[in-house]
N, CA, C and O atoms as a GROMACS GRO file, in nm:
protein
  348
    1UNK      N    1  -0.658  -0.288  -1.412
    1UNK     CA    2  -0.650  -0.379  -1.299
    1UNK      C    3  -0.758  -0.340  -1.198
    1UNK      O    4  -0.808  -0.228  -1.193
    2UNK      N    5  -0.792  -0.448  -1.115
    2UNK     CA    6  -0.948  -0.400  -1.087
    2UNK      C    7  -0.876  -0.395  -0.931
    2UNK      O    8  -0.794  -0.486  -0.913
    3UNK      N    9  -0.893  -0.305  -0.822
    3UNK     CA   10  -0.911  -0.268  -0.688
    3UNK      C   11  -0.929  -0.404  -0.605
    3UNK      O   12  -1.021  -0.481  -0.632
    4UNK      N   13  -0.849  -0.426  -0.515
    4UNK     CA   14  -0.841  -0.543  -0.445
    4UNK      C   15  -0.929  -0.523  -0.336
    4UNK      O   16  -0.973  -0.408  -0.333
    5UNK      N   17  -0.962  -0.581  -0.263
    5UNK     CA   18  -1.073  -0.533  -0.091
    5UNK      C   19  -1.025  -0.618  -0.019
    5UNK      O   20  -0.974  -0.708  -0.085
    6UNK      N   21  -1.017  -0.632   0.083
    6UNK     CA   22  -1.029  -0.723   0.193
    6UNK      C   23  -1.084  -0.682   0.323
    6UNK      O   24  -1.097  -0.568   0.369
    7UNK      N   25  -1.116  -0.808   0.379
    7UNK     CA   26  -1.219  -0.786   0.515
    7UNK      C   27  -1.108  -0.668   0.561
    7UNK      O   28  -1.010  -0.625   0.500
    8UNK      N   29  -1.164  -0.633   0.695
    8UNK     CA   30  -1.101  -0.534   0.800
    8UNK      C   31  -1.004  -0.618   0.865
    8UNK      O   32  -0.903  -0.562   0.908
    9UNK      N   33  -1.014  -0.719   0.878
    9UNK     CA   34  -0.892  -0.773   0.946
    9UNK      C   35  -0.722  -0.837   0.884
    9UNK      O   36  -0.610  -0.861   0.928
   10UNK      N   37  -0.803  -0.840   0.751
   10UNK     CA   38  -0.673  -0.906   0.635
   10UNK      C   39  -0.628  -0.759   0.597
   10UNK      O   40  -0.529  -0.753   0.524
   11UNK      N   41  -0.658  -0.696   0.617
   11UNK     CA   42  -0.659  -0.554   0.591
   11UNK      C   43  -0.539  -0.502   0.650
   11UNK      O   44  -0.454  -0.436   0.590
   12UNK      N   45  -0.538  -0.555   0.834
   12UNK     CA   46  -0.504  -0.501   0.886
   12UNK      C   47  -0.350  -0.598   0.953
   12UNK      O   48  -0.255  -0.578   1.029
   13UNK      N   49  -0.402  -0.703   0.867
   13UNK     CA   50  -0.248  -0.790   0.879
   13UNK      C   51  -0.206  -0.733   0.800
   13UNK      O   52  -0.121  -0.653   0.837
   14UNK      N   53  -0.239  -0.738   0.640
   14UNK     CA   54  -0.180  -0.694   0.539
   14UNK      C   55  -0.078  -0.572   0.610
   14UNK      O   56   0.044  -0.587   0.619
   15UNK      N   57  -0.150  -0.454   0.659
   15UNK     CA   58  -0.133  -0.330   0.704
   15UNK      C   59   0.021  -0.323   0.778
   15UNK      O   60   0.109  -0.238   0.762
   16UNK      N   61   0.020  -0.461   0.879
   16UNK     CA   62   0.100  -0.488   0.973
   16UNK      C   63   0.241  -0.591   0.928
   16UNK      O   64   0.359  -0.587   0.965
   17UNK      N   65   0.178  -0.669   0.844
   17UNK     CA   66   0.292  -0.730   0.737
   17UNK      C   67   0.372  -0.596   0.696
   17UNK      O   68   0.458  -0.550   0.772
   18UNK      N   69   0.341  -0.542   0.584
   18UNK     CA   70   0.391  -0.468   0.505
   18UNK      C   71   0.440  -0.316   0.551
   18UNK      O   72   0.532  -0.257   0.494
   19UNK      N   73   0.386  -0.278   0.630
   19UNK     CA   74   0.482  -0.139   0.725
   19UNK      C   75   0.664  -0.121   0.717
   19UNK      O   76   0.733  -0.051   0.643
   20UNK      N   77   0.697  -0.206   0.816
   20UNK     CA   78   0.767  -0.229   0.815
   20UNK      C   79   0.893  -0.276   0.718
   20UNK      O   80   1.014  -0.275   0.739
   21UNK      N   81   0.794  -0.328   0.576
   21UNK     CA   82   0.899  -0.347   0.469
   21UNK      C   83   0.878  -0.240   0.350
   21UNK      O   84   0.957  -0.252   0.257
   22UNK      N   85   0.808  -0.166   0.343
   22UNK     CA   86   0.769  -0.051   0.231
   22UNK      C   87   0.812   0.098   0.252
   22UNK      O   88   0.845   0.172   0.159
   23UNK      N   89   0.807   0.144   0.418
   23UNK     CA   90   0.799   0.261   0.475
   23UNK      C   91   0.945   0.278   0.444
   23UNK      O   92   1.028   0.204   0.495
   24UNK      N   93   0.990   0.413   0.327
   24UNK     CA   94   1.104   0.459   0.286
   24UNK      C   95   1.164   0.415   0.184
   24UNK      O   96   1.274   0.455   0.145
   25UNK      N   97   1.085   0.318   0.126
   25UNK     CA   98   1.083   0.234  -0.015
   25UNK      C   99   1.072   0.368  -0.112
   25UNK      O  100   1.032   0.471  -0.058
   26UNK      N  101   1.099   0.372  -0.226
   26UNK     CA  102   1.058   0.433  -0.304
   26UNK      C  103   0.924   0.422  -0.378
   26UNK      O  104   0.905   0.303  -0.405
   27UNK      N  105   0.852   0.477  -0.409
   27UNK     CA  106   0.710   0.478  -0.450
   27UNK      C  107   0.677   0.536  -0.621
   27UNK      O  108   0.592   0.480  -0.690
   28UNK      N  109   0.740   0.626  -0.661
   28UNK     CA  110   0.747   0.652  -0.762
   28UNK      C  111   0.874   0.707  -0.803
   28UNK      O  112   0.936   0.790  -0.736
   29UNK      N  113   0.928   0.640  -0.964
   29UNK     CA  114   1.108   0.640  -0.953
   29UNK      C  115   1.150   0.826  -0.979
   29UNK      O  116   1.221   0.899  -0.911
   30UNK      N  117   1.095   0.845  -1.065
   30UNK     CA  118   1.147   0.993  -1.106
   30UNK      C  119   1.002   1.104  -1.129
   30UNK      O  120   0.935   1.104  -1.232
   31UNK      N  121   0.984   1.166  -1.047
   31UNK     CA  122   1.079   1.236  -0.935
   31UNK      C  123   1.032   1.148  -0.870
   31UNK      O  124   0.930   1.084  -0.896
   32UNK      N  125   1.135   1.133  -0.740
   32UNK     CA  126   1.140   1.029  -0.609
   32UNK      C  127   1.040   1.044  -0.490
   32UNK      O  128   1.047   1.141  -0.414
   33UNK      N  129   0.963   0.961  -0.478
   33UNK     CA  130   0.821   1.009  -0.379
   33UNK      C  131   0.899   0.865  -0.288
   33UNK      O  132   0.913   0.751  -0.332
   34UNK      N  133   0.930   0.908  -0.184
   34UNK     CA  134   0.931   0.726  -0.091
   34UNK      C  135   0.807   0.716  -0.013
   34UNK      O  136   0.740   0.810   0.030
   35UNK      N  137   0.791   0.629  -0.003
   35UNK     CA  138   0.653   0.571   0.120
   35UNK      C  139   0.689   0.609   0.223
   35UNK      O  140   0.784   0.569   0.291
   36UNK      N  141   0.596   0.711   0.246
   36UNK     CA  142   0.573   0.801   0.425
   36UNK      C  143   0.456   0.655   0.493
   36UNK      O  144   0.504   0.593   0.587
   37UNK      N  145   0.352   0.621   0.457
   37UNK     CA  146   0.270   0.552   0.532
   37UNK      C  147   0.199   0.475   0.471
   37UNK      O  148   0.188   0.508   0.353
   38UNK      N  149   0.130   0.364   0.506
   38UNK     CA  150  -0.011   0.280   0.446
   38UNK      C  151  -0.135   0.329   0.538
   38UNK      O  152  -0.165   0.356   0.655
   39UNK      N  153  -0.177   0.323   0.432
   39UNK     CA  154  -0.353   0.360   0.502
   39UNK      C  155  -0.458   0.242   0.452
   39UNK      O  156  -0.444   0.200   0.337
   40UNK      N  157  -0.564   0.186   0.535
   40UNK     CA  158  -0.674   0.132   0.507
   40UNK      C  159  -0.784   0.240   0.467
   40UNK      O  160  -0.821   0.328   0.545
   41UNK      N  161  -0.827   0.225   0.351
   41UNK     CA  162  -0.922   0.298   0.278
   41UNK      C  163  -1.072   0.206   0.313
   41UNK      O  164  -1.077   0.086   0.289
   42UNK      N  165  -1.171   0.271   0.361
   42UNK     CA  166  -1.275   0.234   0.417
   42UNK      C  167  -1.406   0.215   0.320
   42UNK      O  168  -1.468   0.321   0.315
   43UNK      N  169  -1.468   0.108   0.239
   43UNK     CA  170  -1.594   0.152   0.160
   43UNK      C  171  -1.693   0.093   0.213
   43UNK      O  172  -1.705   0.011   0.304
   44UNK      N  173  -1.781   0.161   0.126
   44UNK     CA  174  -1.956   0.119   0.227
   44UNK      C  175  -1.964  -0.030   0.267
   44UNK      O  176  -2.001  -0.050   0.383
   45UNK      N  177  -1.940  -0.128   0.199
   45UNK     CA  178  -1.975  -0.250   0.190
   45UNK      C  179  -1.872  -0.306   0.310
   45UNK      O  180  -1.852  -0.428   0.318
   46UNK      N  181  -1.818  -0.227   0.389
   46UNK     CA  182  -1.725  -0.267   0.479
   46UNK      C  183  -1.604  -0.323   0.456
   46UNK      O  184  -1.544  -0.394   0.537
   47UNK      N  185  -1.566  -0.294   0.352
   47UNK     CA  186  -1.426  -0.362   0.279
   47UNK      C  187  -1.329  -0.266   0.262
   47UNK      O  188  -1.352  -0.165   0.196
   48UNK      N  189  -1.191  -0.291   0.328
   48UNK     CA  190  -1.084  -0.196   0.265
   48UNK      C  191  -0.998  -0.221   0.143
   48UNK      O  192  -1.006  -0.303   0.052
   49UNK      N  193  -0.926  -0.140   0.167
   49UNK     CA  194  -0.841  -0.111  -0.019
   49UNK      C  195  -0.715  -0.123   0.142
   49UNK      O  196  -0.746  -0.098   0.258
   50UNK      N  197  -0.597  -0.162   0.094
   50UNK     CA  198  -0.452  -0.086   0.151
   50UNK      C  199  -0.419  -0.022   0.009
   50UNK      O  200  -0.442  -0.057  -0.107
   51UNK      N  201  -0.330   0.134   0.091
   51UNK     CA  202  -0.278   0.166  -0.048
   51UNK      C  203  -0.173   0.251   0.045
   51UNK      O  204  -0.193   0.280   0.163
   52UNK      N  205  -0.082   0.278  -0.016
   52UNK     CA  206   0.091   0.320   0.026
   52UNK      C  207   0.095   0.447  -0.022
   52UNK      O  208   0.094   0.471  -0.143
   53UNK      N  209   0.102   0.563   0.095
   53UNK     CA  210   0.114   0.683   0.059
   53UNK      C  211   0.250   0.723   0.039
   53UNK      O  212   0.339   0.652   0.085
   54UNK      N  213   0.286   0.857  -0.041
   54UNK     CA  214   0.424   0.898  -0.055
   54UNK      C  215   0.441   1.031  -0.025
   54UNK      O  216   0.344   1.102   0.004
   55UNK      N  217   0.562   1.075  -0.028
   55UNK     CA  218   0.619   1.172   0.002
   55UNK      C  219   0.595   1.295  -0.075
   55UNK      O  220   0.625   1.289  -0.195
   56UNK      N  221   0.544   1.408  -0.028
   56UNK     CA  222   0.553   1.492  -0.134
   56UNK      C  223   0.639   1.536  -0.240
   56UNK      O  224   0.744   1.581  -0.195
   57UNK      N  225   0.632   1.537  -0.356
   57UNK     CA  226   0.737   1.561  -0.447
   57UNK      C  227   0.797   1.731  -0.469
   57UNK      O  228   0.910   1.781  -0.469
   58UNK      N  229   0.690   1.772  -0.481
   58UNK     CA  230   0.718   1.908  -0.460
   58UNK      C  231   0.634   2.011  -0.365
   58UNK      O  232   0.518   2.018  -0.402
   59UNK      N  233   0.659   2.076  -0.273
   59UNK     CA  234   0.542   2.124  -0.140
   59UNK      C  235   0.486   2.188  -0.225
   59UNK      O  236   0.524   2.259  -0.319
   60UNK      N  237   0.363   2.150  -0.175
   60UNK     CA  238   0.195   2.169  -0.161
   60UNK      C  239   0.156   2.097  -0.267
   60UNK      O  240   0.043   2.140  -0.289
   61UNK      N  241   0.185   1.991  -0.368
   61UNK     CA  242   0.157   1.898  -0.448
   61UNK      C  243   0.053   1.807  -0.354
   61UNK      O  244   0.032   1.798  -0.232
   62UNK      N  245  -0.005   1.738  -0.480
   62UNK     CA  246  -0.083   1.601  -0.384
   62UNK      C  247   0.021   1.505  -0.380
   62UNK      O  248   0.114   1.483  -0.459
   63UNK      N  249  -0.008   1.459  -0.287
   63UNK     CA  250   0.114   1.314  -0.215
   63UNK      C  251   0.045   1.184  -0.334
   63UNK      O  252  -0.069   1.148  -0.361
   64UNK      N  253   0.165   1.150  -0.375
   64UNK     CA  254   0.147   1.002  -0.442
   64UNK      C  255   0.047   0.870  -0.386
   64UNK      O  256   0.095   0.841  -0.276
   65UNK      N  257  -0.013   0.823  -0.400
   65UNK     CA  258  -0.043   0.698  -0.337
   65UNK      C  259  -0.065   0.586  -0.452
   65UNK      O  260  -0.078   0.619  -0.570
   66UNK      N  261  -0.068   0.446  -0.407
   66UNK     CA  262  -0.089   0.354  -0.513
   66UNK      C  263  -0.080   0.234  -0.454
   66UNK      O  264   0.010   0.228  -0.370
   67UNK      N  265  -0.170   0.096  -0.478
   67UNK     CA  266  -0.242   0.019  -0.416
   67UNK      C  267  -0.090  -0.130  -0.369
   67UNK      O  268   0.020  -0.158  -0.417
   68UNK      N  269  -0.159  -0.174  -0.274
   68UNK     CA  270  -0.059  -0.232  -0.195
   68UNK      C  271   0.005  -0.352  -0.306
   68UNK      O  272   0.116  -0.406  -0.302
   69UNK      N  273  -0.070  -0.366  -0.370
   69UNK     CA  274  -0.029  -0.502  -0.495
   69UNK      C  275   0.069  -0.416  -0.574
   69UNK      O  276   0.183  -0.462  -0.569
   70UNK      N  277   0.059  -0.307  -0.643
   70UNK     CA  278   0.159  -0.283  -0.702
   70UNK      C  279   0.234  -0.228  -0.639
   70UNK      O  280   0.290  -0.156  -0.722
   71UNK      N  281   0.279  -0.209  -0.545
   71UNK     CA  282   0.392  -0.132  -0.435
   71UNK      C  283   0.465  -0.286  -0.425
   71UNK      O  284   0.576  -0.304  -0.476
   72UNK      N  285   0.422  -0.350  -0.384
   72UNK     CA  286   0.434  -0.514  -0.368
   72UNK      C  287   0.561  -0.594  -0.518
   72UNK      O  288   0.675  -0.638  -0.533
   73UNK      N  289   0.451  -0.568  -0.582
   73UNK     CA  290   0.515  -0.601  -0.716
   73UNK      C  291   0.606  -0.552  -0.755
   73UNK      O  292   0.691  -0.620  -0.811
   74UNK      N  293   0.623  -0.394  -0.738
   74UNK     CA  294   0.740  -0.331  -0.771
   74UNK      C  295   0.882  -0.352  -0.682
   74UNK      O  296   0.987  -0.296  -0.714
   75UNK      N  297   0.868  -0.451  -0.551
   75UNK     CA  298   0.925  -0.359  -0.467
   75UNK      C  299   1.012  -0.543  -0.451
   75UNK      O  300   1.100  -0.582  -0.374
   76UNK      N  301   0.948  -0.601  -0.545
   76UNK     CA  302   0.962  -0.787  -0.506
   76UNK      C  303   0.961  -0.857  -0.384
   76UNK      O  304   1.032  -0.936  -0.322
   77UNK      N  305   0.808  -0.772  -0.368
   77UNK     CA  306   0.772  -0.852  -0.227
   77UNK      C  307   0.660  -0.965  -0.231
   77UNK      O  308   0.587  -0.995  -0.326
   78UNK      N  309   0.665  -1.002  -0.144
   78UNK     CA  310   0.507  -1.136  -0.184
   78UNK      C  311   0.395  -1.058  -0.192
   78UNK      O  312   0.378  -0.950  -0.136
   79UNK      N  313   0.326  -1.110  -0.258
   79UNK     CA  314   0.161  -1.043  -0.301
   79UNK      C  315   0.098  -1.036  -0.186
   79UNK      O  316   0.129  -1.100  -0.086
   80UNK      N  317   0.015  -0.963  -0.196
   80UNK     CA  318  -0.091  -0.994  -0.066
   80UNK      C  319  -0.148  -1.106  -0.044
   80UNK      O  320  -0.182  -1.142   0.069
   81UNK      N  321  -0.162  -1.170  -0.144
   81UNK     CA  322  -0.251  -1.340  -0.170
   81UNK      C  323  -0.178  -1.386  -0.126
   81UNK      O  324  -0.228  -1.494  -0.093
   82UNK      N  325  -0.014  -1.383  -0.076
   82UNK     CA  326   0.055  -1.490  -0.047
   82UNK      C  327   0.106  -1.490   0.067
   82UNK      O  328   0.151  -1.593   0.116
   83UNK      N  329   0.111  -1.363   0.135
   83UNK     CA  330   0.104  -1.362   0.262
   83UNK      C  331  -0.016  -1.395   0.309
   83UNK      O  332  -0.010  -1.450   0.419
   84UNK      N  333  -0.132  -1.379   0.263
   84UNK     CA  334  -0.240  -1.393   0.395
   84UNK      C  335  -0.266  -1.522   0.332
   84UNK      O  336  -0.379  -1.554   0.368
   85UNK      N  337  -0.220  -1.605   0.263
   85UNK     CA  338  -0.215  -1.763   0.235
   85UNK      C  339  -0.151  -1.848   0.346
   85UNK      O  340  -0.188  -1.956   0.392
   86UNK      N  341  -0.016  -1.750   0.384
   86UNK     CA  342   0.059  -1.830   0.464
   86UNK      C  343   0.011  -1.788   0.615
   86UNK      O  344   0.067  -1.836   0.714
   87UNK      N  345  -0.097  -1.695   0.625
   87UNK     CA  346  -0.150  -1.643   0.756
   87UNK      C  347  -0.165  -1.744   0.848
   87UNK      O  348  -0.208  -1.718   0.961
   0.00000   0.00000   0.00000
């Protein structure tokens, strides 16, 4: 699946949509990582990624993360395409 982008500002609806419905969601099922935060990921071409960080699974592990479409998908929320459709 290829990396989604959006301007800085769909970015940041996206960002502002989805907070509020993901944060404490579960993120990965076993072992259980829930969504601590979303972050806008920044690339040269001025385009962000959203992607949904998680909880550490075990301390000092790397924290889970994984892109806002499949957090979305898993979680049976509207796509990103379909919220910023109805923007």
């Amino acid at each position: 699946m290829m990396i989604k982008l959006y301007s800085q500002s769909d970015a940041k609806y996206l960002f502002d949509y989805y907070s509020p419905k993901v944060i404490g969601k579960p993120l990965t099922p076993e072992p259980v990582s829930n969504i601590t935060h979303l972050q806008m990921i920044e690339y040269a071409d001025g385009n962000y990624q959203l992607v949904a960080i998680g909880s550490e699974v075990y301390p000092g592990t790397v924290k889970p993360l994984s892109n806002i479409s499949t957090v979305t998908k898993r979680l049976g929320l509207p796509s990103p395409e379909e919220v910023l459709e109805s923007k």
